[in-house]
N, CA, C and O atoms as CSV, one atom per row, in Angstrom:
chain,resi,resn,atom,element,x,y,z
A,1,UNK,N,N,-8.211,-6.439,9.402
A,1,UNK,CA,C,-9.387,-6.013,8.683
A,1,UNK,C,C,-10.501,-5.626,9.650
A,1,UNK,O,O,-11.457,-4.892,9.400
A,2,UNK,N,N,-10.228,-6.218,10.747
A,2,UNK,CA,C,-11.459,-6.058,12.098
A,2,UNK,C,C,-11.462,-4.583,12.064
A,2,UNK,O,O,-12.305,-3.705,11.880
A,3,UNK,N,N,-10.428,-4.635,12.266
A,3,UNK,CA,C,-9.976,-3.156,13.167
A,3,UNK,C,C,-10.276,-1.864,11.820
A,3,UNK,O,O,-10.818,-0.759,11.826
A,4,UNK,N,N,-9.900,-2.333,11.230
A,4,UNK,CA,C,-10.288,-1.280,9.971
A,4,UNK,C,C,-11.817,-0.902,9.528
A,4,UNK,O,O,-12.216,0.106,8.945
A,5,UNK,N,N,-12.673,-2.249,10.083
A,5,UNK,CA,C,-13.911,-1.826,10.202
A,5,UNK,C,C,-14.637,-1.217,11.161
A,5,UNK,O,O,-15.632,-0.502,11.041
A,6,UNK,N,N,-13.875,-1.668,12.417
A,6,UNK,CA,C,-14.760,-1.271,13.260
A,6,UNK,C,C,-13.891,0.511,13.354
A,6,UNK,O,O,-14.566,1.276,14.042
A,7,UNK,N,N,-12.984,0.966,12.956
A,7,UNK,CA,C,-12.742,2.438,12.263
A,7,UNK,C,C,-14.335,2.888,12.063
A,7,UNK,O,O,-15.322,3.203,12.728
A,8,UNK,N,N,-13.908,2.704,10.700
A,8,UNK,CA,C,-15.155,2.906,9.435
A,8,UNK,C,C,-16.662,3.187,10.758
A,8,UNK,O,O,-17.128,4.245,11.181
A,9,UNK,N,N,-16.915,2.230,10.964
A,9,UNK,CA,C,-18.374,2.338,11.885
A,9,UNK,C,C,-18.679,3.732,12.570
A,9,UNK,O,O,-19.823,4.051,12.892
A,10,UNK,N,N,-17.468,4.616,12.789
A,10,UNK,CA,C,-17.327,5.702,13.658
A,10,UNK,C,C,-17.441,6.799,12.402
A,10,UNK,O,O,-17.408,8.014,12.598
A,11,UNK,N,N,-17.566,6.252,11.215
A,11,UNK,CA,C,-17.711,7.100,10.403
A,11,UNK,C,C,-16.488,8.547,10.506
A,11,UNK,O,O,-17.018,9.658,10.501
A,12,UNK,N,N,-15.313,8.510,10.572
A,12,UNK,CA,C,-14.152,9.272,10.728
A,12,UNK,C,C,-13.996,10.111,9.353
A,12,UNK,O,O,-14.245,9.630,8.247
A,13,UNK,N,N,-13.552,11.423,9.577
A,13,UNK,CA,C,-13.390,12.179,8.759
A,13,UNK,C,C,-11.745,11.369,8.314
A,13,UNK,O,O,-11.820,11.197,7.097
A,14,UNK,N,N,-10.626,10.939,8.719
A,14,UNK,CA,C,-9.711,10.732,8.345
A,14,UNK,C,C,-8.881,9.303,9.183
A,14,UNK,O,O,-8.806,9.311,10.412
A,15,UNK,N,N,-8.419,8.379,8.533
A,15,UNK,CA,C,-7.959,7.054,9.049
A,15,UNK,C,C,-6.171,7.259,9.631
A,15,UNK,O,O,-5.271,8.065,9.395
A,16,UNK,N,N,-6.287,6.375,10.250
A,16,UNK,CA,C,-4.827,6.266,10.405
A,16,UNK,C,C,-4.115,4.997,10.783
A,16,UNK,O,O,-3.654,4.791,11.906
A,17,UNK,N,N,-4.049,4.096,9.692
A,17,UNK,CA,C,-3.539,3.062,9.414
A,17,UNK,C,C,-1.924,2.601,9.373
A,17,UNK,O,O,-1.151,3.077,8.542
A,18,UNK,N,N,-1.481,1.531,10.461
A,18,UNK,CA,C,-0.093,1.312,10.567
A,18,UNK,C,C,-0.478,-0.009,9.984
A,18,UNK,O,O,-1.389,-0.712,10.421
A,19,UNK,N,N,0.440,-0.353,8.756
A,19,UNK,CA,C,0.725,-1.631,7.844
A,19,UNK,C,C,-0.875,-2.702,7.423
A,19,UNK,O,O,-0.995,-3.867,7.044
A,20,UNK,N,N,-1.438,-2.087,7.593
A,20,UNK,CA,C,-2.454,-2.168,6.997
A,20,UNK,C,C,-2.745,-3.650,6.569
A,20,UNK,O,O,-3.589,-4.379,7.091
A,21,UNK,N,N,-1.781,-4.022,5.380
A,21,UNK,CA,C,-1.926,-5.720,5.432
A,21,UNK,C,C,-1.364,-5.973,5.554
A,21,UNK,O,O,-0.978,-6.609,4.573
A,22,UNK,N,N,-0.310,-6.007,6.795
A,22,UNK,CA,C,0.416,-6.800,7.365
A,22,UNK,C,C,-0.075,-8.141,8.063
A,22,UNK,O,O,-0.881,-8.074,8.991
A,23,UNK,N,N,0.505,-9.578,7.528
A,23,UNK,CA,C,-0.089,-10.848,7.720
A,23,UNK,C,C,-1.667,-10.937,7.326
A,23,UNK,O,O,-2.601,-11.451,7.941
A,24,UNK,N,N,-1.632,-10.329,6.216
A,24,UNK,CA,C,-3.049,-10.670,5.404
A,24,UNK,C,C,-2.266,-11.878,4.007
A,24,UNK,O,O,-1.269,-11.529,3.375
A,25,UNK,N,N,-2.734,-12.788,3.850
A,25,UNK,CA,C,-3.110,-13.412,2.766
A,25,UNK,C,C,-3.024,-12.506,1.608
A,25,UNK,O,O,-3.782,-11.539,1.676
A,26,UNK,N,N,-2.192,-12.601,0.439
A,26,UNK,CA,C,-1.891,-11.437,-0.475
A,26,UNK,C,C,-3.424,-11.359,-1.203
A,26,UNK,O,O,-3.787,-10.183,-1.231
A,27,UNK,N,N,-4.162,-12.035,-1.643
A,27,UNK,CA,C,-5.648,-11.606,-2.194
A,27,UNK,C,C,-6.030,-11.167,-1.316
A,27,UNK,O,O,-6.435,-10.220,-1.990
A,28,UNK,N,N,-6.342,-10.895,-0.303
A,28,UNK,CA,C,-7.060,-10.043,0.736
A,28,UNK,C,C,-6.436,-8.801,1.124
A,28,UNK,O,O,-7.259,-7.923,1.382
A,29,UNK,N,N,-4.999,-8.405,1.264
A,29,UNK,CA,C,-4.129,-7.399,1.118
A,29,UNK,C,C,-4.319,-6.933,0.027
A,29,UNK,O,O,-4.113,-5.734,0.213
A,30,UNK,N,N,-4.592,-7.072,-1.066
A,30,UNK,CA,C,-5.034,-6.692,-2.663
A,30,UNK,C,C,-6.367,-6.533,-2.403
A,30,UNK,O,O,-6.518,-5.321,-2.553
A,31,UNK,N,N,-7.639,-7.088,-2.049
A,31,UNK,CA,C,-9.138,-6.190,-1.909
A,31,UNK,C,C,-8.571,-5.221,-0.516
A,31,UNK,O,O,-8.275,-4.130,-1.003
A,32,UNK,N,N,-8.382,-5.197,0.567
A,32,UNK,CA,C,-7.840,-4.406,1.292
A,32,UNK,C,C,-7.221,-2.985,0.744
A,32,UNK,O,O,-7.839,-1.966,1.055
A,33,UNK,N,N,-6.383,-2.898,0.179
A,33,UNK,CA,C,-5.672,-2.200,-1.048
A,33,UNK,C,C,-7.043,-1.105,-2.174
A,33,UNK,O,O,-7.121,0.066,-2.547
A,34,UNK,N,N,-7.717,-2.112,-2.296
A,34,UNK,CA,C,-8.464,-1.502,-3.354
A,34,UNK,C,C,-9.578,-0.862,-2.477
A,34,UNK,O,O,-10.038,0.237,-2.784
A,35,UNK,N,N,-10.035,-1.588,-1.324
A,35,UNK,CA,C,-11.106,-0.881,-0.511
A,35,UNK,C,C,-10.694,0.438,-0.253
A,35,UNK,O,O,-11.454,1.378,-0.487
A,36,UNK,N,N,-9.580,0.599,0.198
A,36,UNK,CA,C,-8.886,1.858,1.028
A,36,UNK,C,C,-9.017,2.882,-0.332
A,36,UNK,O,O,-9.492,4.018,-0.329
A,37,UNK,N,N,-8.542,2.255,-1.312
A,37,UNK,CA,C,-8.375,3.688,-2.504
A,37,UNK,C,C,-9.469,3.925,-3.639
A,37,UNK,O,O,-9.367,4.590,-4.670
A,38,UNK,N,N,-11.033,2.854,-2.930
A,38,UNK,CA,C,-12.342,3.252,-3.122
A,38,UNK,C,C,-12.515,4.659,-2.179
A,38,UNK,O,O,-12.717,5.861,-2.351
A,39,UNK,N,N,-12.301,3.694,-1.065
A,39,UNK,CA,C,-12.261,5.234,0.425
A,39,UNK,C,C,-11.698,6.575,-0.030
A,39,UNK,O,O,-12.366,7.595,-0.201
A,40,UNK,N,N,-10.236,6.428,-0.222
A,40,UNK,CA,C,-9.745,7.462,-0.679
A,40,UNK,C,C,-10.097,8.438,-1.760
A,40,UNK,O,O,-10.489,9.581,-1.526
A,41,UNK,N,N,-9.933,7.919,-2.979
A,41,UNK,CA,C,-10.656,8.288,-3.885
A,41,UNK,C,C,-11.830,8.934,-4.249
A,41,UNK,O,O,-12.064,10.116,-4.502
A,42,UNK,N,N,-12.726,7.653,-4.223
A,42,UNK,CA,C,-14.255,8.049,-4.158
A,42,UNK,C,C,-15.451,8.793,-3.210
A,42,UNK,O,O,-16.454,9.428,-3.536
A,43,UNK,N,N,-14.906,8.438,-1.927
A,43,UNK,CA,C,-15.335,8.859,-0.565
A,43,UNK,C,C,-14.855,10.051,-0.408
A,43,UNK,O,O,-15.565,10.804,0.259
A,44,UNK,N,N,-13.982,10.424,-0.764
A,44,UNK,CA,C,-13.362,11.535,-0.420
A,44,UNK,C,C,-12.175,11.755,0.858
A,44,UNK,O,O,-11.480,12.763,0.983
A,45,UNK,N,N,-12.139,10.321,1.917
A,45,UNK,CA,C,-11.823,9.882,2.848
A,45,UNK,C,C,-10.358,10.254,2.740
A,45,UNK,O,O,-9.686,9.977,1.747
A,46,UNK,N,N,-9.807,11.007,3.994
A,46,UNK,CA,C,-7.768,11.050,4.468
A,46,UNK,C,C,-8.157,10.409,4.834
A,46,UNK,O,O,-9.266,10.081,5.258
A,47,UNK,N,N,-6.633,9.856,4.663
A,47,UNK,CA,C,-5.681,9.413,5.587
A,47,UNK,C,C,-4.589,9.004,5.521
A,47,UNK,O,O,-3.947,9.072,4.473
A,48,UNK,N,N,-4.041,8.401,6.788
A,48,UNK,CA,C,-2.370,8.555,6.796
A,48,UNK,C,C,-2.386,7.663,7.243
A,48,UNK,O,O,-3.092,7.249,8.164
A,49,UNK,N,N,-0.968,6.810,6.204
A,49,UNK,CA,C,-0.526,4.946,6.226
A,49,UNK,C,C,0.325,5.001,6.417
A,49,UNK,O,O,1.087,5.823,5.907
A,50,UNK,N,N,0.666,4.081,7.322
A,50,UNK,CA,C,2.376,3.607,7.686
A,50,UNK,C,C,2.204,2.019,7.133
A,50,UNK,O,O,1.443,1.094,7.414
A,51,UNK,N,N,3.726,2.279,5.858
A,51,UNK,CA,C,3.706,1.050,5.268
A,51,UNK,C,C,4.843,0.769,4.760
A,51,UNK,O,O,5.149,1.607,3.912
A,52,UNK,N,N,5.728,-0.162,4.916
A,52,UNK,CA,C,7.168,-0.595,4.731
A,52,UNK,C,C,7.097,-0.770,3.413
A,52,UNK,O,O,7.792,-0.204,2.569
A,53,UNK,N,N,6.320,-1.495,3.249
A,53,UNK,CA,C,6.415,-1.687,1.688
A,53,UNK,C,C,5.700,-0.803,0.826
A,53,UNK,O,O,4.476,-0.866,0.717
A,54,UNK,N,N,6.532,0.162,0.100
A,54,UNK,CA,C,6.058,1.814,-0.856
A,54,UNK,C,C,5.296,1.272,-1.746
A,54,UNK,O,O,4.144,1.693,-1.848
A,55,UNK,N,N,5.694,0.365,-2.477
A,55,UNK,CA,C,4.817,0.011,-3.821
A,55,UNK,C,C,3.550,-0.434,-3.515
A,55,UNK,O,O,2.700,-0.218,-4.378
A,56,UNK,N,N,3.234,-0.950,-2.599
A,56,UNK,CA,C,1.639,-1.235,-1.977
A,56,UNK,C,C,0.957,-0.564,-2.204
A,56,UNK,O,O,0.061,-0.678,-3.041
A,57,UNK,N,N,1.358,0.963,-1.031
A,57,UNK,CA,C,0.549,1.680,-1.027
A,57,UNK,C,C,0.115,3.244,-2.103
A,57,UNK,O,O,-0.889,3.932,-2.283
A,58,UNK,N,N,1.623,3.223,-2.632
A,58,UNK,CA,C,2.283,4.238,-3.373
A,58,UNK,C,C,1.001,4.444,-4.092
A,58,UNK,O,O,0.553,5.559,-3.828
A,59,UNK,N,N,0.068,3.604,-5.106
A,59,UNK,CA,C,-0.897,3.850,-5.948
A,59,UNK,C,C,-2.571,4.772,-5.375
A,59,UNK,O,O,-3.468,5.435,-5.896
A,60,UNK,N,N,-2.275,4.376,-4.329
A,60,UNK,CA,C,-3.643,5.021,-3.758
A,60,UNK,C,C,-3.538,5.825,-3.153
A,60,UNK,O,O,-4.575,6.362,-2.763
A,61,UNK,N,N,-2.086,6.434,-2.677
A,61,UNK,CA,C,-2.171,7.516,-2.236
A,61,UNK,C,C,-1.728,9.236,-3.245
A,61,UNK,O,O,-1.092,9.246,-4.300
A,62,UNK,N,N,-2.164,10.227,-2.681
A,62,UNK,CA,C,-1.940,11.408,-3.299
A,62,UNK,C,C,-0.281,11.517,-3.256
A,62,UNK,O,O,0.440,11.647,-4.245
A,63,UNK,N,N,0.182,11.427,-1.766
A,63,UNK,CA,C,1.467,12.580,-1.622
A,63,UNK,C,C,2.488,11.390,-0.501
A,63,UNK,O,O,1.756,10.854,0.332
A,64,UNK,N,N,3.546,11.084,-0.430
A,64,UNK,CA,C,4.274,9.978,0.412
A,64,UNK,C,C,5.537,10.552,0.778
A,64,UNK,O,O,6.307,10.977,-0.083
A,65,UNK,N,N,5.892,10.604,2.456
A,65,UNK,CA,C,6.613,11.094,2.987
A,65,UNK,C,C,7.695,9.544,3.828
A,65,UNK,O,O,7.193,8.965,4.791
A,66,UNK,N,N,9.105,9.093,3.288
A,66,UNK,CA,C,10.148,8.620,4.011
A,66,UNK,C,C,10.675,8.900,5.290
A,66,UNK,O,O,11.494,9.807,5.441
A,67,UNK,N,N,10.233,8.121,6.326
A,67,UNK,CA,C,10.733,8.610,7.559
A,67,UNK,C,C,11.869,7.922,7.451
A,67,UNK,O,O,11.881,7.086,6.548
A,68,UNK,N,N,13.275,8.076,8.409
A,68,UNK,CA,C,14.321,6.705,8.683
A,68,UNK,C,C,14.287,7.742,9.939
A,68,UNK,O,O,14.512,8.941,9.775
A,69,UNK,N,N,13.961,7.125,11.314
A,69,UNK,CA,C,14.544,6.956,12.764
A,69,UNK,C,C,13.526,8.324,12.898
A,69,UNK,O,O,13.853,9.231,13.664
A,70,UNK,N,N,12.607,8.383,12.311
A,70,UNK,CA,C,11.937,9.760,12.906
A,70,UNK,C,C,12.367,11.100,12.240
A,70,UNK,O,O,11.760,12.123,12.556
A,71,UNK,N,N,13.025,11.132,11.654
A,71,UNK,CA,C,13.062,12.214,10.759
A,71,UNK,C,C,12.326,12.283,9.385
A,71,UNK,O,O,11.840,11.158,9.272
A,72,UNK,N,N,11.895,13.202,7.983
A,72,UNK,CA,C,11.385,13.660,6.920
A,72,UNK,C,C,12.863,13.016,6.272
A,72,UNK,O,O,13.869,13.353,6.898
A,73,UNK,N,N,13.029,12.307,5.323
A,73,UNK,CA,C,14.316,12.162,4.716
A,73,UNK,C,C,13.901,12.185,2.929
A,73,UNK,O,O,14.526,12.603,1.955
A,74,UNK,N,N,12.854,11.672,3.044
A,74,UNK,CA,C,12.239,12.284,1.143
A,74,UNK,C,C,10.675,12.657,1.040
A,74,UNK,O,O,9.961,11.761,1.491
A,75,UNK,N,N,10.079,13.624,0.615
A,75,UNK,CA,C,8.487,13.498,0.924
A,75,UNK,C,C,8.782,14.492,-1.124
A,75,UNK,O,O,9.593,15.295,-1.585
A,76,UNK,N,N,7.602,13.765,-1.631
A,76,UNK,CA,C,7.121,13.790,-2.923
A,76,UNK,C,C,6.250,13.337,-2.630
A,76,UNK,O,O,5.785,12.922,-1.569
A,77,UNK,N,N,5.702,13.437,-4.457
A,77,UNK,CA,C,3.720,13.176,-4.936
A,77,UNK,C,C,3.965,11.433,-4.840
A,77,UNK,O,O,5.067,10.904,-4.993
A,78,UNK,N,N,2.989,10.869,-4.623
A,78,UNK,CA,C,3.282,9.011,-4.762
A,78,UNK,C,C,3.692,9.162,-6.225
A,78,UNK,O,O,4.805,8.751,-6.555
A,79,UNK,N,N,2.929,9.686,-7.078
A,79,UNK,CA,C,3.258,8.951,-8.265
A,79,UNK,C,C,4.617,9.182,-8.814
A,79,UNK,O,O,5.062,8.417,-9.670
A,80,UNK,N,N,5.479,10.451,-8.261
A,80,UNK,CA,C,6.736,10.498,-8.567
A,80,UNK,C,C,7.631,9.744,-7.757
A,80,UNK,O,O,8.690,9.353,-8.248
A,81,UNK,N,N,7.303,9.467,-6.456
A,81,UNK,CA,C,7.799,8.480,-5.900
A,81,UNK,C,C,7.766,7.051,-7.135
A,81,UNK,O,O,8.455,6.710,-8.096
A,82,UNK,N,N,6.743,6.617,-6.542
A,82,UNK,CA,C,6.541,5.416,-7.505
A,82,UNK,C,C,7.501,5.014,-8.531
A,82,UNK,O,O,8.011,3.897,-8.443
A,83,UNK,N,N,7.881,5.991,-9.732
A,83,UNK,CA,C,8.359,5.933,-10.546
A,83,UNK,C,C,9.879,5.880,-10.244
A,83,UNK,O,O,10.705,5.546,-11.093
A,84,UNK,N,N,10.161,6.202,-9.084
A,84,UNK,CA,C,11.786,6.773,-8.698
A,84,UNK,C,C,12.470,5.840,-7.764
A,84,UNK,O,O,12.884,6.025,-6.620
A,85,UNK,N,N,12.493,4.459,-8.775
A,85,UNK,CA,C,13.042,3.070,-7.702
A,85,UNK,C,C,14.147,3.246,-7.416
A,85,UNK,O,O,14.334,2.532,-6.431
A,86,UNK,N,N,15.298,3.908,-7.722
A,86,UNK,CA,C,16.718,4.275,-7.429
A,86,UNK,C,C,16.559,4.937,-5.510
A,86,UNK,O,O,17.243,4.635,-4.532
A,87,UNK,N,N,15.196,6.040,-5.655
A,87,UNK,CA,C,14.873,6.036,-4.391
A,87,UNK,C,C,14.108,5.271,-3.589
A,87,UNK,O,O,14.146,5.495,-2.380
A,88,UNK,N,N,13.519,4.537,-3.953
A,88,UNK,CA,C,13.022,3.663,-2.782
A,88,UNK,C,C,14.087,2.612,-2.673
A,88,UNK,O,O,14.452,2.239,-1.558
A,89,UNK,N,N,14.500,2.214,-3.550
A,89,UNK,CA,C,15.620,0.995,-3.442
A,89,UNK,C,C,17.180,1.900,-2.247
A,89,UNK,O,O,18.094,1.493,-1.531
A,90,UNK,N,N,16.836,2.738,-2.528
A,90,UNK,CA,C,18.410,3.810,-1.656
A,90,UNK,C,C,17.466,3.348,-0.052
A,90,UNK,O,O,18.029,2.753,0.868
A,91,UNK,N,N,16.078,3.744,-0.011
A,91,UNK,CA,C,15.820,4.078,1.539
A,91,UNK,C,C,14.935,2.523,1.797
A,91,UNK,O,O,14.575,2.473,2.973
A,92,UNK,N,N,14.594,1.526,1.163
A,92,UNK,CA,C,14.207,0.292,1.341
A,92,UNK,C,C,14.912,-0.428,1.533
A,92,UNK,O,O,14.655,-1.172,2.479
A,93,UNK,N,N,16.457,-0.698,0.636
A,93,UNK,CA,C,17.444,-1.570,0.606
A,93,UNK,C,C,17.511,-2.752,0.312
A,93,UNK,O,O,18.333,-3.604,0.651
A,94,UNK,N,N,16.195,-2.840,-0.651
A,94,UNK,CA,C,15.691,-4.038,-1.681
A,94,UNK,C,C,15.098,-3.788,-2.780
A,94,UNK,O,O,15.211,-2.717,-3.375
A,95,UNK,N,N,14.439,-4.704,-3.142
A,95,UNK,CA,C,14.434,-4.459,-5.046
A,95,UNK,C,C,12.696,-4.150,-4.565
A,95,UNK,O,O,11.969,-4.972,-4.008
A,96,UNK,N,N,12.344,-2.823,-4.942
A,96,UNK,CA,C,10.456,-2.700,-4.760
A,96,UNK,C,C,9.914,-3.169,-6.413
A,96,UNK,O,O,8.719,-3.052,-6.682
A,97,UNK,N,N,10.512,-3.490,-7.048
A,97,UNK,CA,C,9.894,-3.650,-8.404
A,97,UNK,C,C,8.556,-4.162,-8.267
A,97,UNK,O,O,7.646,-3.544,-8.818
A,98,UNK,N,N,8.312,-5.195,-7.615
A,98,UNK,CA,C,7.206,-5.821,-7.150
A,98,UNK,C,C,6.985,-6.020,-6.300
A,98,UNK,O,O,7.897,-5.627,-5.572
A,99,UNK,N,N,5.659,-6.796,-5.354
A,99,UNK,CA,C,5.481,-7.485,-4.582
A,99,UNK,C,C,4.589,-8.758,-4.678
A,99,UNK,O,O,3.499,-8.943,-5.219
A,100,UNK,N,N,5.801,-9.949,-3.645
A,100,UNK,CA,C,5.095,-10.905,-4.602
A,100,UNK,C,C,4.878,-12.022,-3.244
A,100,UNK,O,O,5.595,-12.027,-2.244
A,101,UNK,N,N,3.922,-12.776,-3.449
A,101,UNK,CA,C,3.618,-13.525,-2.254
A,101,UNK,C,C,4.606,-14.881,-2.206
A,101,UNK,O,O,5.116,-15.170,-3.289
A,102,UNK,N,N,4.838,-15.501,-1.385
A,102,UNK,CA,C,5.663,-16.568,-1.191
A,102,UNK,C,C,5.856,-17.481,-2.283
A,102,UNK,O,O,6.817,-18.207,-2.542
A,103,UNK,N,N,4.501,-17.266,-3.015
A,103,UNK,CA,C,4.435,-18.781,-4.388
A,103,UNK,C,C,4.762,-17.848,-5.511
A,103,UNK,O,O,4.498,-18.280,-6.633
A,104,UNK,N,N,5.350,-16.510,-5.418
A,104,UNK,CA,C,5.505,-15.921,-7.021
A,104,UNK,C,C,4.592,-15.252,-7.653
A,104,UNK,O,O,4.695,-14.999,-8.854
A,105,UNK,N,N,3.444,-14.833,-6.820
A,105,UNK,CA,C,2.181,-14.060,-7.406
A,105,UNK,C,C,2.271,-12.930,-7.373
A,105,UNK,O,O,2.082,-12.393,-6.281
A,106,UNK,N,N,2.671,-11.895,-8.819
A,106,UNK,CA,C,2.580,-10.776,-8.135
A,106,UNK,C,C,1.418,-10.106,-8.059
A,106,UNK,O,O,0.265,-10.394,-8.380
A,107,UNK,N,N,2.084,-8.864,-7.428
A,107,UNK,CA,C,0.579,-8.282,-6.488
A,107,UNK,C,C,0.360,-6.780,-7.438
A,107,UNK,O,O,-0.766,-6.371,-7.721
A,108,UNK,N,N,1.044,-6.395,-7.664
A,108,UNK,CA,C,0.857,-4.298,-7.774
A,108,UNK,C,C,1.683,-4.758,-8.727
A,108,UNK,O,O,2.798,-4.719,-8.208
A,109,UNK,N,N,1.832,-5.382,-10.381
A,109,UNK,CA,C,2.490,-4.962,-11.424
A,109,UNK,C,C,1.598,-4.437,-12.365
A,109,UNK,O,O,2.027,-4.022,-13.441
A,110,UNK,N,N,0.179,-4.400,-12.034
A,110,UNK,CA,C,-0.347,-4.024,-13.312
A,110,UNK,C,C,-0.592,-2.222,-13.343
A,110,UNK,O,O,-0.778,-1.891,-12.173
A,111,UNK,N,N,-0.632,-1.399,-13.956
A,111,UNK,CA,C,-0.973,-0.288,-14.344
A,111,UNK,C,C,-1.210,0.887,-12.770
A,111,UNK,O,O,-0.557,1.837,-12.338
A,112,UNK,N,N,-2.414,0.216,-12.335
A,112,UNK,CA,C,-3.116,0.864,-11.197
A,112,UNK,C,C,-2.537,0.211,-9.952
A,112,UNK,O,O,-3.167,0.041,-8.908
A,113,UNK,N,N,-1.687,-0.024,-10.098
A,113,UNK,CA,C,-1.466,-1.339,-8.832
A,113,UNK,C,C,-1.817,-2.786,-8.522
A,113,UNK,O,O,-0.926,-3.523,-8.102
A,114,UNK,N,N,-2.795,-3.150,-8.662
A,114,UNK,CA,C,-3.552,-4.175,-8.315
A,114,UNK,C,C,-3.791,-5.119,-9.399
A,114,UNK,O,O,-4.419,-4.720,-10.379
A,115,UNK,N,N,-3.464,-6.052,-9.359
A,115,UNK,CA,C,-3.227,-7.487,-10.319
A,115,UNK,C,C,-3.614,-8.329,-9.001
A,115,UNK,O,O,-3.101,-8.208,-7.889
A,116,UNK,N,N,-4.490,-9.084,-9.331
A,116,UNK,CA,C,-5.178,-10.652,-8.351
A,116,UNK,C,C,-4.278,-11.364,-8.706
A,116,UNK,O,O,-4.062,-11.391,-9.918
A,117,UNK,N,N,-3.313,-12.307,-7.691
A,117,UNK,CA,C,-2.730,-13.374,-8.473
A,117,UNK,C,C,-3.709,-14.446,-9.167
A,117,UNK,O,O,-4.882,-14.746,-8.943
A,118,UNK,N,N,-2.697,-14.934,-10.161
A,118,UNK,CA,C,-3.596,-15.822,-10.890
A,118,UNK,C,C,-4.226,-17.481,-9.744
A,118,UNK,O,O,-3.706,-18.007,-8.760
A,119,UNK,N,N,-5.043,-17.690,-10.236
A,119,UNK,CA,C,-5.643,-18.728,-9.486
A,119,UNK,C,C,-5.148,-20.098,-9.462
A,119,UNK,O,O,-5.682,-20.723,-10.378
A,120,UNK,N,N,-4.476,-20.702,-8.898
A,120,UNK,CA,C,-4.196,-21.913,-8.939
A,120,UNK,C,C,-3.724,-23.012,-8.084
A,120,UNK,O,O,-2.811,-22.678,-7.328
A,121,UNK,N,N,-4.112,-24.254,-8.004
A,121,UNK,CA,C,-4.138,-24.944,-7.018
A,121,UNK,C,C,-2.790,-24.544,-5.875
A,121,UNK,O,O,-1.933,-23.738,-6.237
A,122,UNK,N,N,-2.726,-25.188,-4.511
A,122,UNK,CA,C,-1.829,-24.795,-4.114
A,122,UNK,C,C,-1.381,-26.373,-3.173
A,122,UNK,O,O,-2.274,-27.219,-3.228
A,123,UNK,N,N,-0.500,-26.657,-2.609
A,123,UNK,CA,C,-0.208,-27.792,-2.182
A,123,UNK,C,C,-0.251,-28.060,-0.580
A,123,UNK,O,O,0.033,-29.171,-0.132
């Protein structure tokens, strides 16, 4: 998140983010998530994400391109991606239905992506 701010400070016409919330705490990967596709969105702000996991980012972005080993192997709109788990499940080689944090919270099932897990004690 450091690093993503101290970006921002330079005021950049366009970002370029590798895994973005990788080892974030899934509520903070979820405002993370939503900051970026305020940016995107509203700001008017590119940019280009490298992110293993499609369903994360799939919602906030316009257009999503599959690399495997450095090559183009599927590039579509996100939202037809999104919808086309036969392909992400072919080039992921797991189930993207969700994403869910270690205790079962999911993260991106609701509508727009972004569902807060629910709140509750933890041990």
């Amino acid at each position: 998140m450091l690093a993503i701010a101290r970006a921002l400070v330079l005021n950049p016409r366009i970002l370029l983010l590798d895994e973005p919330t990788e080892g974030l705490a899934p509520m903070i990967a979820v405002e993370v998530l939503q900051t970026l596709a305020r940016l995107f969105r509203e700001e008017g702000m590119a940019g280009i994400v490298v992110e293993q996991h499609a369903q994360k980012i799939l919602p906030i972005t316009d257009f999503a391109v599959i690399l495997e080993r450095g090559s183009i192997v599927h590039a579509a709109p996100s939202r037809e991606l999104a919808a086309d788990n036969a392909t992400l499940e072919h080039f992921s080689r797991c189930d993207q239905a969700q994403w869910q944090d270690p205790h079962g919270d999911k993260i991106n099932d609701s509508p727009g992506g972004f569902a807060r897990p629910a709140s509750r004690s933890r041990p």
